[in-house]
C-alpha positions as CSV (number, residue, x, y, z in Angstrom):
1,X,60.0,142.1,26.5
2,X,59.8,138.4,26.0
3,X,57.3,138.5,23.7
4,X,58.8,141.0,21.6
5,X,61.9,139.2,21.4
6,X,60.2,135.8,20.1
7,X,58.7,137.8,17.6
8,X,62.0,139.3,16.3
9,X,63.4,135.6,16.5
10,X,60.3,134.2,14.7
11,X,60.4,136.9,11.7
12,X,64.0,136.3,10.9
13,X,63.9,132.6,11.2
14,X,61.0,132.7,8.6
15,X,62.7,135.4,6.2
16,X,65.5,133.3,6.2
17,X,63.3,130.2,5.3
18,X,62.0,131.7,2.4
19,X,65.5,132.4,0.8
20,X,66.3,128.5,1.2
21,X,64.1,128.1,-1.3
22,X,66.2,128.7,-4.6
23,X,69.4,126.8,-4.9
24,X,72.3,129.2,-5.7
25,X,74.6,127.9,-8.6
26,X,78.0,128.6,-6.8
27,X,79.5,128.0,-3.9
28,X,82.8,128.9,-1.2
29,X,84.2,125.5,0.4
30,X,86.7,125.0,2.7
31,X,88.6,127.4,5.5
32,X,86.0,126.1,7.9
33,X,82.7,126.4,6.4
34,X,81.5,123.5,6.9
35,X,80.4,120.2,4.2
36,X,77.6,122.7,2.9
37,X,79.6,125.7,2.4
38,X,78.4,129.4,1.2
39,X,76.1,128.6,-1.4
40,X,75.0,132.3,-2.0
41,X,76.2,133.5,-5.1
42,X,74.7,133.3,-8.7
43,X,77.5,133.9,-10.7
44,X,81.4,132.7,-10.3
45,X,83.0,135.7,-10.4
46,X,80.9,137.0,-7.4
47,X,82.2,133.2,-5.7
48,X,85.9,134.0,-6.5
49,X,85.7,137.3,-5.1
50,X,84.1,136.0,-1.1
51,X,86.7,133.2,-1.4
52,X,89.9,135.6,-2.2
53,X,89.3,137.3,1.3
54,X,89.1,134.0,3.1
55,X,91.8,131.3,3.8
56,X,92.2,128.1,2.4
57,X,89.1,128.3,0.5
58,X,87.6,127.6,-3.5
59,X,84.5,128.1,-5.2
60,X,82.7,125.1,-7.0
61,X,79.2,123.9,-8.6
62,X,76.3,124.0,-5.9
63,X,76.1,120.2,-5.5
64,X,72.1,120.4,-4.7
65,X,72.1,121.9,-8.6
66,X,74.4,119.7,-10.0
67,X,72.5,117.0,-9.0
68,X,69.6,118.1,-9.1
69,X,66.6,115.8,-11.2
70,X,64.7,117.3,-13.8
71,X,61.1,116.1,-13.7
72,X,60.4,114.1,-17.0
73,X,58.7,115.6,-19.5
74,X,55.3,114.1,-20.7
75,X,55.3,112.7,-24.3
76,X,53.0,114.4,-27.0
């Protein structure tokens, strides 16, 4: 039973890991959520409508794209 259950706990910590790995555009602040937010949503209508249902929050930039670095392109 043990086992099983440290299976089910290892499969969803890694399925969740491998969504971390693109930065969604948009993002709900506020009512709670923490400094990071809900950064789920690719476009700012789909934002809007999470934060209409939820108190005191907003939708805003993803800060991790906003400031995100471009690597320099190489000269030709």
């Amino acid at each position: 039973m043990r086992i099983a259950l440290l299976i089910v706990v290892m499969v969803i910590g890694f399925s969740s890991a491998a969504n971390a790995q693109y930065d969604y555009p948009w993002c709900v602040f506020g009512g709670g959520l923490g400094a990071s937010g809900d950064c789920m949503y690719s476009t700012r209508e789909q934002c809007l409508a999470s934060a209409s249902g939820r108190s005191n929050t907003y939708c805003d930039v993803n800060p991790r794209v906003r400031f995100k670095q471009h690597a320099p392109q190489r000269p030709r």
